[in-house]
C-alpha positions in Angstrom: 33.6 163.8 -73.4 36.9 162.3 -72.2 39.2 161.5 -74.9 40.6 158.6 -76.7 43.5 157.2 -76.0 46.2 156.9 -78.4 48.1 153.8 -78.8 51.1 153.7 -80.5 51.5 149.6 -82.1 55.1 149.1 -83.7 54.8 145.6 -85.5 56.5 145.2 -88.8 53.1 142.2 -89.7 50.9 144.2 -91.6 47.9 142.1 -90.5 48.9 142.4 -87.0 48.6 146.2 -87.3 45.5 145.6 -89.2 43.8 143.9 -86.5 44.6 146.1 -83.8 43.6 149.2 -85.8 40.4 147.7 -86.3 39.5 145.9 -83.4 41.3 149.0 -80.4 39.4 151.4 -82.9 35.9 150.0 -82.4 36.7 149.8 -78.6 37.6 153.6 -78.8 41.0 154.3 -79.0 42.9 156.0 -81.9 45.8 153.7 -83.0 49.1 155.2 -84.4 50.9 152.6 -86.8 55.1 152.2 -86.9 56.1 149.3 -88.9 59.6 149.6 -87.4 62.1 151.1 -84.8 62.4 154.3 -86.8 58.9 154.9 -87.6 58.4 154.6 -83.9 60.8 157.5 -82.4 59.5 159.7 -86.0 55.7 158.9 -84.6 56.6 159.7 -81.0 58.6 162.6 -82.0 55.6 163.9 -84.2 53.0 163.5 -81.4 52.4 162.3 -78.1 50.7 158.9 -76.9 49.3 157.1 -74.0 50.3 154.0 -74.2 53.0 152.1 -76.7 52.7 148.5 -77.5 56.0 146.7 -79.1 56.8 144.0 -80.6 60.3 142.3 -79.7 60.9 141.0 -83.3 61.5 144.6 -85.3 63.2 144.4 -88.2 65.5 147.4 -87.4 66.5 147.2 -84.0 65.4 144.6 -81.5 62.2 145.6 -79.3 64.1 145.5 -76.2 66.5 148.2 -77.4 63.4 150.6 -78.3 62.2 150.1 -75.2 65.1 150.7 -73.5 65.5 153.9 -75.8 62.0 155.1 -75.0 62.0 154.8 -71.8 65.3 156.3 -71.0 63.7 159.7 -72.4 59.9 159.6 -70.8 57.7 157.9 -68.8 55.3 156.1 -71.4 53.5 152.9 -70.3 54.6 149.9 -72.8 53.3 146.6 -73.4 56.0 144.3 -74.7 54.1 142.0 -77.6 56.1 138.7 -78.3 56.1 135.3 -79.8 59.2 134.1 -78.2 59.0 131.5 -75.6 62.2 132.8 -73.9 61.5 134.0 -70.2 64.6 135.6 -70.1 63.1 138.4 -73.2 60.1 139.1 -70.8 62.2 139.5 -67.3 64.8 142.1 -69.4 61.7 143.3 -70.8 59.8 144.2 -67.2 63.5 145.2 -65.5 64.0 147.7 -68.3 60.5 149.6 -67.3 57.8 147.5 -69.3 54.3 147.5 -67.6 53.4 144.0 -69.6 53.8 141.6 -71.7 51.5 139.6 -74.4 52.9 136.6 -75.8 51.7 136.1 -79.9 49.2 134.8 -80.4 47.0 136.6 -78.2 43.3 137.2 -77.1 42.1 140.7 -78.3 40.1 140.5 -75.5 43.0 139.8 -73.2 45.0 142.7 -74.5 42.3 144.9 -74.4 42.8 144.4 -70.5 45.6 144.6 -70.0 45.9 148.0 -71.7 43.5 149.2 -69.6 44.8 148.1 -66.7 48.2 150.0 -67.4 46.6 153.2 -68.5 44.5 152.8 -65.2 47.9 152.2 -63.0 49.4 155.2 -64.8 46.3 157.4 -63.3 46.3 156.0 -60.2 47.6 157.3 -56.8 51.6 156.6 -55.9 52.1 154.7 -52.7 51.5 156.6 -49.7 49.0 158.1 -50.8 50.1 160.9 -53.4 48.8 161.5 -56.5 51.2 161.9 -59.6 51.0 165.3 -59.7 50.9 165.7 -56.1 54.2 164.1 -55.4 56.9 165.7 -53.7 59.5 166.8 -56.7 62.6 166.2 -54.8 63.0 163.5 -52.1 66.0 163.4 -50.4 67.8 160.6 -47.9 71.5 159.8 -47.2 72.7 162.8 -48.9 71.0 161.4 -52.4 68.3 163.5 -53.9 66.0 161.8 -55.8 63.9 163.9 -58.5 61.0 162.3 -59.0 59.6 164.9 -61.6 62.9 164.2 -63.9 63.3 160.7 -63.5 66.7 161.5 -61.7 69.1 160.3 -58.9 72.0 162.9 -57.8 74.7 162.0 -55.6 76.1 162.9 -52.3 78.9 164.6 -55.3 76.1 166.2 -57.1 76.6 163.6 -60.4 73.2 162.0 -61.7 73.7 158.4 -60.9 72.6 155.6 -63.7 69.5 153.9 -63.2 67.5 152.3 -65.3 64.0 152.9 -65.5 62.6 149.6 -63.1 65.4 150.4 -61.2 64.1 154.2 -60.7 60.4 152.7 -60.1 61.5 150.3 -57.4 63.9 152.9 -55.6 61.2 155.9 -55.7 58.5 153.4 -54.9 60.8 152.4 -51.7 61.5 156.2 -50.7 57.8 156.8 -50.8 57.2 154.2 -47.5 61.0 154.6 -45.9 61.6 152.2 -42.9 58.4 150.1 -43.6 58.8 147.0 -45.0 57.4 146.1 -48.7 56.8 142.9 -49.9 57.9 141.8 -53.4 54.4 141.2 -54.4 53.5 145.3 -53.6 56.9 146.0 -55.1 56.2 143.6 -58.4 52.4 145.3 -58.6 53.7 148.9 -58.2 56.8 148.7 -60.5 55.4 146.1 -63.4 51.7 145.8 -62.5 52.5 141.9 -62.2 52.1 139.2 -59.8 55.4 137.9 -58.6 55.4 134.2 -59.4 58.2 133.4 -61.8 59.4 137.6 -61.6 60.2 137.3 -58.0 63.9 137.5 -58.8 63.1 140.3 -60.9 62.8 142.3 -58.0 65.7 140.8 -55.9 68.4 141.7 -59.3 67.3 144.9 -59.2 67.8 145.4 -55.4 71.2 143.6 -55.5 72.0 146.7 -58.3 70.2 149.6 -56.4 72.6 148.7 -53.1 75.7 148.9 -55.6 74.6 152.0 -56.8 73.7 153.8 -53.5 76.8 152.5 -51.6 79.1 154.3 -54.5 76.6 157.4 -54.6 76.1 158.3 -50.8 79.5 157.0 -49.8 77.3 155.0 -46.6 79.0 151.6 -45.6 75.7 150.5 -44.0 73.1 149.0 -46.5 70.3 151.5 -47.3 68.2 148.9 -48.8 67.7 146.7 -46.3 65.7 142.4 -46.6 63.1 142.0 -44.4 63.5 138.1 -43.6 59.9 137.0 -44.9 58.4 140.0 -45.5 60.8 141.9 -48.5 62.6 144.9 -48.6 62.7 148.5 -46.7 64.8 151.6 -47.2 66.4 152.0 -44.2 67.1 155.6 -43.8 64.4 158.8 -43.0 63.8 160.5 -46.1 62.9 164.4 -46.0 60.4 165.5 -48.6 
């Protein structure tokens, strides 16, 4: 029998816990319950899950920031769960390494999808091909090494360069396919799971970063990242695996 997956739901509404208890539980998964920011990391510390979702409005520490927190120490899918009408809370939210969004209130039946359309991304096939656990560890280009096993970037110097976590999903998903162009729309689907519409320039801040970044850690004057006039963007270099 495959097992259930554990979702972790950090609201601080009682009844929205509640309902997602009851309603993910009847649909088989086991639901782990943090009413805050700290009961979060003290759950994830305590045991591991599949998938998070989070609200935004914590009464700790602002959603965003847990995310950002999460993230920068492992690789869990998260669903951002809001009731602000601010796009600017779901773009930070998707550039920080979100997989999705749910604006309150929501559907059950809606969010029930969409979780299990993240947890089937995260067991799906990388581009090119690979499986997770069949990717190269290490692939290297420019002098760079990037360590796809430990969510790292080195530098020509040998110093980890800071990305953030979309920023790590769009450059490994770009070193996967070097010198073939990707669209934003494959770049948006493997990196947030989204369609582009009103993201698109989600994608194009995140390039505009990622050239910063490489240009400082490879020392190259030519753009590694390169637009693809219509099509999107390519890394421009050979990449050894």
């Amino acid at each position: 029998m495959t097992p259930a997956h554990e979702v972790l739901v950090v609201d601080d509404e009682v009844e929205i816990r509640a309902l997602l208890r009851a309603y993910l539980g009847a649909q088989g998964y086991r639901v782990v319950e943090a009413e805050d920011a700290a009961a979060a990391r003290r759950r994830l510390s305590e045991q591991s899950v599949d998938i998070a979702l989070i609200d935004l409005g914590l009464p700790d520490e602002d959603g965003l920031s847990l995310t950002r927190s999460i993230l920068s120490q492992q690789a869990l899918p998260i669903i951002i769960l809001t009731g602000r009408g601010d796009t600017i809370d779901k773009v930070v939210g998707l550039e920080l390494g979100a997989e999705d969004y749910v604006t309150k209130p929501f559907d059950l039946r809606e969010l029930l999808a969409r979780i299990k359309t993240v947890l089937r991304r995260a067991d799906k096939k990388l581009p090119a091909g690979l499986a997770r656990e069949e990717a190269p560890p290490v692939l290297r280009f420019a002098g760079l090494e990037l360590r796809l096993g430990e969510h790292r970037l080195i530098s020509v110097a040998g110093e980890d360069v800071a990305l953030t976590h979309g920023e790590f999903k769009l450059l490994a998903a770009l070193a996967q396919r070097p010198q073939r162009p990707m669209s934003r729309d494959d770049i948006l689907d493997l990196t947030h799971g989204r369609e582009a519409g009103p993201f698109d320039r989600t994608v194009d801040m995140q390039i505009a970063r990622l050239r910063r970044k490489l240009a400082l850690a490879s020392g190259e004057t030519a753009e590694l990242i390169r637009s693809v006039r219509g099509v999107g963007y390519m890394l421009t270099c050979p990449v050894q695996r």
